[in-house]
Every structure is written in C-alpha cells, then in structure tokens.
N, C-alpha and C positions, 0 to 999 in steps of 0.2 A: 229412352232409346228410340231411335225413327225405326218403326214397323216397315214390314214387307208387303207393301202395298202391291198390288198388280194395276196396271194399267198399260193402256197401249203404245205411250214412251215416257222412260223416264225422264226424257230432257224438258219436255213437256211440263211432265208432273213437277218437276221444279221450277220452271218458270212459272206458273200457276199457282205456286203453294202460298201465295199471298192474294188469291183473290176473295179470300172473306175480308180483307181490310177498304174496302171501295172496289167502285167501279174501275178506276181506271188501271187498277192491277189485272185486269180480267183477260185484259186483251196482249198474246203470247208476243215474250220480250226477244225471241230466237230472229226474225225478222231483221234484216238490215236493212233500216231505213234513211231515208237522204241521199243513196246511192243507184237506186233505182233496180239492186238485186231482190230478188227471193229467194236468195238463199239463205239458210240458218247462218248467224252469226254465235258461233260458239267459242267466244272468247269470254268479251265483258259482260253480257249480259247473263251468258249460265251460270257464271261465278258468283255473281252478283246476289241471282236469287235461290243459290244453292247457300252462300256465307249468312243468307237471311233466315236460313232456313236452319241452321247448323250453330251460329251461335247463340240464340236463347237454350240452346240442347246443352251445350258446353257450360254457360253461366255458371249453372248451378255448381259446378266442380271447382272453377277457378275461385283461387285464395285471394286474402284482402289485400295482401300485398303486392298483386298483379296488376298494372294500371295500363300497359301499353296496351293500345287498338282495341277497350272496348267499350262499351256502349255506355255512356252515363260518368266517364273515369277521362279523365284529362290530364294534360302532361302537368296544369297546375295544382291537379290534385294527387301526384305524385310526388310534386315539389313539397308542397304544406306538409304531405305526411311526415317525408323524409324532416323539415323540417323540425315539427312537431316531437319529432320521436328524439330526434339530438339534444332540442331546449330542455325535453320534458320528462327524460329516461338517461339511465346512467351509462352514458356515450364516451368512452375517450379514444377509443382506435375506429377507424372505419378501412374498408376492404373497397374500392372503388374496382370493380371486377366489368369487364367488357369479356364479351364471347370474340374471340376471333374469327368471322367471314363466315359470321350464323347461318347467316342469309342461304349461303353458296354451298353449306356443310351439313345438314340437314341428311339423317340417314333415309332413304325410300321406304327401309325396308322396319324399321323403327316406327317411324311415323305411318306407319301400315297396322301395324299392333295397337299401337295407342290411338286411333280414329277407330277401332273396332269392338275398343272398350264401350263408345257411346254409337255405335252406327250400326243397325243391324242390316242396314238396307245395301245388298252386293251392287244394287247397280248404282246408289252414288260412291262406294267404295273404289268400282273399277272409275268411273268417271273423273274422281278425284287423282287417280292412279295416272292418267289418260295424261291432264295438266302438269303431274308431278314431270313425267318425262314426254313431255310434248317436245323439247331441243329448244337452241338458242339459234338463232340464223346471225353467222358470221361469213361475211365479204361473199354474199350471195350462199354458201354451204350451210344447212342443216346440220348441226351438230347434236347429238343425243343427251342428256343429262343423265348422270346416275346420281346426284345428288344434288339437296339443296332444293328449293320454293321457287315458283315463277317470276323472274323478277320483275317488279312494277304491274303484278298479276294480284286483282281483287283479292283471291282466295287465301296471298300469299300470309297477310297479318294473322290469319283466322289459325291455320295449319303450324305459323311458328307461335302461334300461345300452345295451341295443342301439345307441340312437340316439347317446351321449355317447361308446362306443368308440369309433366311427368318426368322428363329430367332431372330437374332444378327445384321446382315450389315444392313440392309433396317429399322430396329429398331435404330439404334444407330446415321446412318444419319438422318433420322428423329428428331432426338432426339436432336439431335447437332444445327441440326438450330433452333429448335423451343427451346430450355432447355439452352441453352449452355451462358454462359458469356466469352468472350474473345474469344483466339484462343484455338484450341483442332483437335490434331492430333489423329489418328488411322492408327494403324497395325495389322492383324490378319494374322497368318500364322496357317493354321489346326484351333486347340481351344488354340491355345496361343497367347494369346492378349494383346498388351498392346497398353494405352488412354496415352495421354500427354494434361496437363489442365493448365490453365494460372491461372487458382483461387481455392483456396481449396475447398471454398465451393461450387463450382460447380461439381469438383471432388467427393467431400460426394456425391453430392445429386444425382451424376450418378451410384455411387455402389451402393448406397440404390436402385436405380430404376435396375438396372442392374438382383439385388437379386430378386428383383420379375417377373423380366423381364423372367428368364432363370426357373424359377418355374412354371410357367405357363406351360413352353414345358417340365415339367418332369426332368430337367440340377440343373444345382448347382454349384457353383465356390468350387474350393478347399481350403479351410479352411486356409494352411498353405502355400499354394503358391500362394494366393493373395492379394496383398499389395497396401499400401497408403502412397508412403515415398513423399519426397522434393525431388526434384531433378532439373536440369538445368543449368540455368548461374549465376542466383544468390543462389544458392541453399549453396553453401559453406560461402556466409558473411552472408546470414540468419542464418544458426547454429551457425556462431562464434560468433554473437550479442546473440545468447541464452544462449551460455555460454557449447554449444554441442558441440560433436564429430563431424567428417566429416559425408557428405552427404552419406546415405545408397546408396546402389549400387541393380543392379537387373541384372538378365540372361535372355538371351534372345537368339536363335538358338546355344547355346551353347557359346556364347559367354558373359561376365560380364561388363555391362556398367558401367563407372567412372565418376565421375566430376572432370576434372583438367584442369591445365591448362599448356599451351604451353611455349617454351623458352623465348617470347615474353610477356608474364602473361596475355592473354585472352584465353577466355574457351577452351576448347580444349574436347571434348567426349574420352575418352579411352575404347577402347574395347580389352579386353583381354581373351583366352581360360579359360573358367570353368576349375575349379582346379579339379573336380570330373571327367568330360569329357576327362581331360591329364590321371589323375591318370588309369582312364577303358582303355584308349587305350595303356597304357605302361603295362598293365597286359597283355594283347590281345597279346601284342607286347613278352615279358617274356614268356606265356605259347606256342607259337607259336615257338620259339627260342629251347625253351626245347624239341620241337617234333623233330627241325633239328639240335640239337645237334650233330650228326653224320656226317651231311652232311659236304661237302666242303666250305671252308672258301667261294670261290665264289657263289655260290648257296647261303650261306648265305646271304652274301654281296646283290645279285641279288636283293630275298625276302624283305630282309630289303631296298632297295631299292624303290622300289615299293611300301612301305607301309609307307613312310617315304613320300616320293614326293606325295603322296594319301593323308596324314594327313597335308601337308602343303600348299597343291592347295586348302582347303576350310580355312585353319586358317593363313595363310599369308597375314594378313591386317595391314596398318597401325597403329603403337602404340601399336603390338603384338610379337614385335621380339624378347625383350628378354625371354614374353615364349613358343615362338618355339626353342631359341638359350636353352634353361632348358631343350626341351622334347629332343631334338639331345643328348647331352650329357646323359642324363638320359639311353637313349637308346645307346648310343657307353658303358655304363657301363654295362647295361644287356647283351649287347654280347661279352664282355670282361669276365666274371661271366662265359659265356658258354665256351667259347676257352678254358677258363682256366680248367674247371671239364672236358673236353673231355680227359686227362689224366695227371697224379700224376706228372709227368715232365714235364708238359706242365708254361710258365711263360711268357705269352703273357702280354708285357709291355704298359702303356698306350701309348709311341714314337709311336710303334705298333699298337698300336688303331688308333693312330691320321691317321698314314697312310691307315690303310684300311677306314675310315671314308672320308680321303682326296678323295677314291677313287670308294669307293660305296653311301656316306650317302650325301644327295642334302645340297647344302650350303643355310644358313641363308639368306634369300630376299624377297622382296615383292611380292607377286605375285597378288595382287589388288589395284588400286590405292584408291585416297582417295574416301569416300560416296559421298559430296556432287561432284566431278568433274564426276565421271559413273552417278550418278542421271539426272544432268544438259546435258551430252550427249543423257542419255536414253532419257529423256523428256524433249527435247529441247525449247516447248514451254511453258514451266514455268518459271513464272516472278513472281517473290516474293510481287511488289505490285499489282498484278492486284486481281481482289474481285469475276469475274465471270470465269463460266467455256466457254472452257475448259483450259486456259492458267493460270492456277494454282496448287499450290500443294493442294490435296484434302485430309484431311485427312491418309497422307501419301503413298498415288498413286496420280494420274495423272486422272481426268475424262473430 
C-alpha cells in the first residue's frame, strides 16, 4: 500500500518518485517544455509518473489471465494462451463476451472503493478523482463526466485493469471453482474476453451469471458481440452429426479463430487476420500512397516498407501466410495504381512491380513460432497434468 508521506507537493512527489532510477528522472516532469511556458503541465506527464508509480502496487493482485496494458504481457501472449488452453484442455463451447462502452461506463464511485483497497495516500486519491471528472470539451463547451476513464488519457489503461479485477477476475475465479463442471479457461485482454467451457450447460449458467454479475457495477455485455457458439476439437463432428454447417468462428486481438485441421487430420486451431482489420489498414495504406504520390519511387518503396514489416511483425503467425501473402499483393497493386496516375505515359508493368516489391516489400515468413512452443518456453513450469498451483495452466495464464 503507498504510505502517507508528507511533503510539500504532492504532484511533485510523484513526478519524482522515479528518481532513484538515474539521473535523468531527477529533474521535475510538470514543466511544459517546447512551448516556452512555466507553467505546470498537468496532463501527460502527472499521469505518467503517478501510472509508474501505481502499477508495480497493483501487479501483485492482478491474475494470470489478465494480459491487457501491462508490463511484460502482450497481446501475443494473450493469444498463445488463449490458444494453448483450447489445443491443450477440454474446450468445446467458448463465450466470446465484449463489455459494452467500458471505456465510457466506468462507475466514479466504484472505482473510488477499489483504488483504496491498495492506496492509502488521500492526495493521490483526490488527484486521481481530479482526472476521473476533469470533462470532455465539446464544440468549444466543458462538459462534466460522471463516468467512465479519460479518454486517450495515460492513466486511463491503469484505472480500467483496476476497475475489471474486481469486477470480473476475482469474480469469475471464484466462480469457476465453486460453479464450474469440467475444465474452463479464461482470457481477458482490456474488456475483451473470452471463457472456454467443456459443457454447455455450464457455459449458459455463467452468461446468465455474468449478465447480472456486470449490472451490479453499472457494465453490460454488448448485445451483438457476444456469443455462445461450439467450438474446439470436437466441435466440427458435433455439427456434422446435426446435419450443420462448420463450427462458427470468433475474433479475437484481431485475429479469427477456426476449427481445422492439420495435414495429419488432428485439430489444428487456425488463426487468420480479420478481414475488416486487412481491409482498414490497405485503406490507411491507399490514402497514405495518394499523399506521396509525387514523391520518389524510393521514398515510396522506403514508406511502404516500414508499414509493411510494422503489419507483419504482429500478423506473422502460424497458419496466417496466405493472408499476409493477399495483403503484399493487395498492396504492390495499390502502388502500381499510383505510379501509373503520376503521368499519362507512365506504364509501369507488373515485371516492374515484382521488381520494386522484390526490393522494398518484406517477403512472406513467419515471424512467430507456434502458441503452444512460446507458451511452454514462457512458463516453463506448466505441466498439463498437475491440479495445483503454481505448475499449471490457470485459466489461461500461469498463477
């Protein structure tokens, strides 16, 4: 818990609270510089080193299946879990559950209780208070907030783990051993969640509870992104004994889970980029092309470059090549489309394409190996039959 320090400003004493890490922490962040003020800037920077200050406090409480916004935990190490826990535990229903407009719904008065569980110190209490309802400025008017995180505000990641622990994490493992029949995984990254349940009807009887669960705190699941399908290993000869389609699919960090299976004919998880997710970043990619229309073929090249090895360092997974090998091509056409409109004579061939792609656009490869071999690295001591912690998978982390 952060003691009651006295000193002669708080705001101070947290912009400072990092200066046993080097010199250059020493010297106070409140300062807006570039602008030629002296005045305090109390936006970015108290949040900054207040969230620096607050989250190794909080670590210790957050669960293993919490991945969103923190330190050391990435959105691909939320994937592998998720992963992991479907191959390698008895998965056939999953609960793909989204909070409805978390963000925006956040009680004040909630998240006031739960920061004072770990915070003993009133004046970053009131100070955090300060941010909760600082207002939104619409068409030049100050508007006040009674709920909801700052948006696009430092502090706001730090505040909605805080607020979603004790909701949601601490509620659901609870829940899971005392409610639960069979195995049941959990992944939460932010308010995107999804359960994996060995029986349906346990599955039901955790969204019903879920729905009252997230009402209590003022939350609400979204209507239309949150589902109840089949899914896992047997998931595909249950429908075809029904006389159904293939097993429904779900998204997840941007990526669309599948049931298939391998060259071998055992399951196999496919994870492939959201068709929505390709389609926004070749637009991004098109209107960005059309600003450097003008420029030089190299400069292009460079751009494209860079934005190209940027989209395939987070979607270069396993059983996603052919659509990274769609979004290359997609993209050597939109800049074929530009060379060509930069002038009436111009008749850049696709031979022509291939070459400048052979020598600016990153080639088709992996650039992650598989979930479970990173998983089994990361957390070496999990052993698929062991029943106690910490040398098991826990609802997809590690406790």
């Amino acid at each position: 818990m952060i003691g009651k320090r006295t000193l002669g400003s708080p705001l101070r004493e947290i912009c400072t609270m990092g200066s046993e890490r080097g010199d250059e922490y020493k010297k106070p962040c409140s300062l807006g510089e570039g602008t030629g003020s002296k005045e305090p800037d109390y936006s970015e920077a108290p949040q900054r080193a207040t969230a620096l200050r607050l989250v190794p406090t909080h670590q210790v409480d957050f669960l293993g299946f919490s991945y969103g916004f923190r330190p050391g935990r990435s959105q691909h190490d939320a994937l592998d879990a998720l992963a992991t826990g479907i191959v390698r535990r008895k998965v056939n229903w999953i609960v793909d559950a989204d909070i409805s407009s978390f963000f925006d719904r956040v009680d004040h008065g909630w998240l006031d209780r739960f920061l004072k569980h770990r915070i003993g110190d009133l004046r970053v209490l009131r100070l955090l208070g300060k941010w909760l309802k600082a207002g939104v400025m619409e068409d030049g008017e100050l508007k006040p907030t009674d709920e909801g995180t700052p948006q696009g505000a430092v502090i706001s990641p730090l505040l909605a783990n805080v607020y979603l622990h004790y909701v949601f994490d601490l509620w659901v493992d609870q829940w899971r051993k005392r409610h639960a029949e069979g195995d049941v995984i959990v992944v939460r990254y932010a308010d995107d969640t999804v359960v994996g349940f060995q029986h349906e009807d346990t599955a039901r009887r955790f969204l019903a509870d879920l729905h009252t669960r997230l009402g209590a705190f003022g939350l609400s699941l979204h209507p239309a992104k949150t589902r109840l399908i089949r899914f896992g290993r047997y998931a595909a000869d249950k429908q075809r004994q029904r006389g159904l389609s293939k097993p429904e699919t779900f998204d997840f960090l941007g990526f669309k889970h599948i049931c298939s299976r391998n060259r071998f004919g055992y399951f196999q998880l496919k994870r492939r980029t959201c068709r929505h997710r390709m389609n926004r970043r070749l637009r991004e990619i098109k209107e960005g092309l059309r600003q450097r229309m003008h420029d030089s073929t190299q400069e292009q090249g460079r751009w494209l470059q860079q934005v190209v090895e940027g989209y395939f360092q987070y979607h270069a997974v396993p059983t996603n090549l052919q659509r990274l090998g769609a979004f290359r091509y997609h993209v050597m056409q939109k800049w074929q489309r530009v060379l060509r409109r930069r002038s009436q004579k111009d008749r850049t061939s696709w031979e022509r394409m291939n070459q400048l792609a052979e020598r600016w656009l990153p080639r088709v490869q992996l650039l992650h190996p598989w979930p479970e071999a990173r998983f089994a690295v990361k957390h070496s001591r999990w052993e698929p039959s062991a029943r106690v912690a910490p040398a098991r998978i826990c609802a997809g982390g590690v406790q």
